[in-house]
C-alpha positions in Angstrom: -59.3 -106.0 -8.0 -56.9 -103.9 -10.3 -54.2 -106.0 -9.4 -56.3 -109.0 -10.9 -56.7 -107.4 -13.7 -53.2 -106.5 -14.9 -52.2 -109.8 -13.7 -54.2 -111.4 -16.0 -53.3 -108.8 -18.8 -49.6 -109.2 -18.1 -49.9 -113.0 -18.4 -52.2 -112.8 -21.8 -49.1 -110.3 -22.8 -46.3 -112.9 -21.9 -47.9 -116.1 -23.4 -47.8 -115.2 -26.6 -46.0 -116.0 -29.7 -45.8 -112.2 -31.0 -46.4 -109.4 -28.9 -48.1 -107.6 -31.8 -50.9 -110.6 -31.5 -52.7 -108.6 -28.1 -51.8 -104.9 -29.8 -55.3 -104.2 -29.3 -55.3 -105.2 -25.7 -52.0 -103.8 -24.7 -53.4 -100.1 -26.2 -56.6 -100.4 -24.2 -54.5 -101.9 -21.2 -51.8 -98.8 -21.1 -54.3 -96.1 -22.0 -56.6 -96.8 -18.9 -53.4 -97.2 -16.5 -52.5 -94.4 -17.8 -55.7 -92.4 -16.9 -55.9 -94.0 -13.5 -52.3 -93.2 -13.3 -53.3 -89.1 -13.7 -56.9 -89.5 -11.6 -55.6 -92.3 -8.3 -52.1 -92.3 -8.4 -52.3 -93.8 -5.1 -53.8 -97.2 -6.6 -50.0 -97.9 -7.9 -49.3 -98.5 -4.4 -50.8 -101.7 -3.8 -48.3 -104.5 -2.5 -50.0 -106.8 -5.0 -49.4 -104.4 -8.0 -46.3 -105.4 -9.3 -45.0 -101.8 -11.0 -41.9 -103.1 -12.0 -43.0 -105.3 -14.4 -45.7 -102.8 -15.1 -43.3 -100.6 -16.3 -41.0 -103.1 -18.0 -43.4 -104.5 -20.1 -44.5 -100.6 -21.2 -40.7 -100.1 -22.1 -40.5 -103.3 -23.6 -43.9 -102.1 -25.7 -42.1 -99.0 -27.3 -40.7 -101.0 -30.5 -43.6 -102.4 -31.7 -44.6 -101.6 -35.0 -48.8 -100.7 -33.9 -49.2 -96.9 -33.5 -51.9 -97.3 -30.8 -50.0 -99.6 -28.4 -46.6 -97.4 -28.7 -48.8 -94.1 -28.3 -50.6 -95.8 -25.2 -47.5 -97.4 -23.6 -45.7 -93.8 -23.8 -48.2 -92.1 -22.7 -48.1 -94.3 -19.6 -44.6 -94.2 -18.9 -44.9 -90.4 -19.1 -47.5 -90.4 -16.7 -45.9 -92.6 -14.4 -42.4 -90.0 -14.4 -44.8 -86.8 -14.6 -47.0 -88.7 -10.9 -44.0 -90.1 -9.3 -42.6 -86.7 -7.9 -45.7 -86.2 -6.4 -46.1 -90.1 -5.0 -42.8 -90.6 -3.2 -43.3 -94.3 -3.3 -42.8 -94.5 -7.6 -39.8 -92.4 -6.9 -37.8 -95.7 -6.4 -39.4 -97.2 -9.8 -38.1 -94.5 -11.8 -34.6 -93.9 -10.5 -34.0 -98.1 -10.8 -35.7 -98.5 -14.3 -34.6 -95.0 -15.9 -31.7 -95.6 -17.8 -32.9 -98.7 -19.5 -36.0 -96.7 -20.5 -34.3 -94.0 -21.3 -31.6 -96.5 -23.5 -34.3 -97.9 -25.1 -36.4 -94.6 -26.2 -32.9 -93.4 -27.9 -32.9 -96.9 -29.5 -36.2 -96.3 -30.8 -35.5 -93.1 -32.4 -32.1 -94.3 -33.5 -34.4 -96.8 -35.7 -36.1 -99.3 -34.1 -39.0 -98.3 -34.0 -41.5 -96.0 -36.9 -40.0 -92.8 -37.3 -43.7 -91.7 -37.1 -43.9 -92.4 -33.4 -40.9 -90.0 -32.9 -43.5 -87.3 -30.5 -44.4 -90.1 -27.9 -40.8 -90.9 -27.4 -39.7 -86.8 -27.1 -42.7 -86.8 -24.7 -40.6 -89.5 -22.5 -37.2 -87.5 -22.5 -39.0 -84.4 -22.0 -40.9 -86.0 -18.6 -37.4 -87.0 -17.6 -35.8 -83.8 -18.3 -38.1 -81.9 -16.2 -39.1 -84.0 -13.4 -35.5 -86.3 -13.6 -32.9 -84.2 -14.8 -29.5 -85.0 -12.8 -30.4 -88.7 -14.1 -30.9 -87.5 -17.2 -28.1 -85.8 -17.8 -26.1 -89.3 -16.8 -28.1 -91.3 -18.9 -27.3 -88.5 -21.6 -23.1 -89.5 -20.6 -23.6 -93.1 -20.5 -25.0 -92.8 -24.0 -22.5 -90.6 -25.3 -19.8 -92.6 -24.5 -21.4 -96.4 -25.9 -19.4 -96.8 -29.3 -22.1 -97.6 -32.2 -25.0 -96.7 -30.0 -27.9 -96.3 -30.8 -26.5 -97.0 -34.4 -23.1 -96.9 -36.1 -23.6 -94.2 -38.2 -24.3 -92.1 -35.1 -20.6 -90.0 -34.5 -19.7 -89.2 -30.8 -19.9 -85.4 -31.9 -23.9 -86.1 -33.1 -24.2 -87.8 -30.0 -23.2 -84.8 -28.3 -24.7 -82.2 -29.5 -28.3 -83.8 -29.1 -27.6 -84.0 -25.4 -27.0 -80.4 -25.3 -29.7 -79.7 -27.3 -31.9 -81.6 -24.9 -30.6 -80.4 -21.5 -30.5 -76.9 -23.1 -34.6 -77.5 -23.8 -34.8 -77.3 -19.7 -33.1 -74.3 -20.0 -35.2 -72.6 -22.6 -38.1 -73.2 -20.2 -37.6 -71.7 -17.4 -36.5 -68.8 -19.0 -39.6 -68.9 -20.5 -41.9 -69.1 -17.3 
């Protein structure tokens, strides 16, 4: 049964002319997967839930310019890296699909999406930080070293220094616990 229903939400999603034309429905759609996500992990285990593009389409979400459906989408994706060290099976999901999410959240606060939706995408880097931080700390070289990314007026040294000041956060944590 959920499968039926986010295959029928995923294909509402794709046949549109705008995504911003289901904003409503995409909000509603990510903040209860993401609540089922925290209560029955185990339903994302179904063969005939397709998480990939689950997860795709939340990334793909992030840049829209509705507050609700970027909060909602976030929030999932959060949940989903937060569950998947405790559901071996997501594991997979996130390692494969990680450095285009994580790409895409810098692209977003590089400007690309409302400066106002800056929290939900720190929320993201911090879930990968603690739960994914080897990959995070490549994703952090990988950006480092793209030329004009996320934006040309972003220097290498800028670039830099926020990955310190991120992986340094992880630090500042566990000192503190």
């Amino acid at each position: 049964r959920s499968a039926e229903l986010v295959n029928i939400t995923m294909l509402q999603m794709r046949n549109t002319a705008t995504i911003s034309d289901h904003a409503d429905l995409i909000d509603c759609f990510y903040a209860m997967l993401g609540q089922v996500l925290k209560k029955q992990p185990g339903l994302f285990l179904s063969q005939n839930l397709d998480t990939t593009m689950l997860l795709q389409a939340a990334i793909s979400c992030l840049t829209m310019p509705e507050q609700h459906p970027v909060k909602s989408s976030a929030s999932f994706i959060t949940n989903l890296i937060t569950v998947s060290r405790e559901v071996e099976p997501l594991v997979p999901l996130v390692n494969t699909h990680g450095e285009a999410l994580f790409m895409q959240v810098i692209k977003c606060i590089g400007g690309e999406a409302s400066r106002s939706f800056t929290d939900y995408f720190t929320d993201i880097i911090l879930a990968l930080n603690k739960k994914y931080f080897d990959n995070l700390c490549r994703y952090m070289n990988s950006m480092v070293a793209m030329e004009g990314f996320p934006s040309d007026m972003c220097s290498r040294e800028q670039k830099e220094h926020f990955a310190r000041m991120v992986l340094k956060e992880r630090a500042n944590k566990r000192k503190r616990s």
